[in-house]
C-alpha positions in Angstrom: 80.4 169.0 15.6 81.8 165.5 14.3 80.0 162.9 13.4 79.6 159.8 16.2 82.4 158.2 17.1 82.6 154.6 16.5 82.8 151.7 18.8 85.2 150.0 17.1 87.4 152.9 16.7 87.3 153.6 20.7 88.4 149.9 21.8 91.5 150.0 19.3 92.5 153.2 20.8 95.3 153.1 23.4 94.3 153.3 27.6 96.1 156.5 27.8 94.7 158.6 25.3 90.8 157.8 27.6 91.1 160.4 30.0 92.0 163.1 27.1 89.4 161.8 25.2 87.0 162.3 28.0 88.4 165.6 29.3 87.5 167.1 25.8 84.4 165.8 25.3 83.6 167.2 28.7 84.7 170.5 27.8 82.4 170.5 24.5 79.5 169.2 26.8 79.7 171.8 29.4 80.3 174.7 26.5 77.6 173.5 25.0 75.3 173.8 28.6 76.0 177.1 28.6 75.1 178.3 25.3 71.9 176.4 25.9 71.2 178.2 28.6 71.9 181.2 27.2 69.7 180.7 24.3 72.7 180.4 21.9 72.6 177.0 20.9 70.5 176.3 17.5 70.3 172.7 17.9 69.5 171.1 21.3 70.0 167.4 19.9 73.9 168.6 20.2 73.4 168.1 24.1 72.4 164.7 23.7 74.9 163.5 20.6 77.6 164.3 23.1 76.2 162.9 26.3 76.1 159.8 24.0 79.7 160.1 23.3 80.8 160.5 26.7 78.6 157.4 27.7 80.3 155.4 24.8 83.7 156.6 25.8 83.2 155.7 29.7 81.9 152.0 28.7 84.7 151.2 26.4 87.4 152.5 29.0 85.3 150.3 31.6 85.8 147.3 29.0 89.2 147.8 28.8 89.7 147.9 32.6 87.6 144.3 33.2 89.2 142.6 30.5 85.8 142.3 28.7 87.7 143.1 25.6 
């Protein structure tokens, strides 16, 4: 898995590339459930990393659609 990605990277990124973005990270989140519970995952913290992801994603692309910035 990649290292976090940065705030300032998402907000410079165009409006239509979001839902891609989010669609993949999605993906990785709900592979990731299921190797957890099958006992396949070696590190938990995984599940967390990329709910963080998902949450900075969804905030940015909320940003973007108030015209914060």
């Amino acid at each position: 898995m990649k290292a976090r990605i940065d705030v300032k990277e998402l907000r410079s990124v165009q409006r239509e590339e979001f839902p891609l973005r989010l669609a993949r990270l999605e993906k990785q989140y709900f592979e990731l459930r299921v190797k957890h519970s099958t006992s396949q995952l070696d590190n938990s913290a995984q599940l967390r990393m990329l709910r963080r992801e998902i949450a900075r994603v969804l905030t940015v692309l909320s940003e973007k659609d108030k015209g914060i910035r």
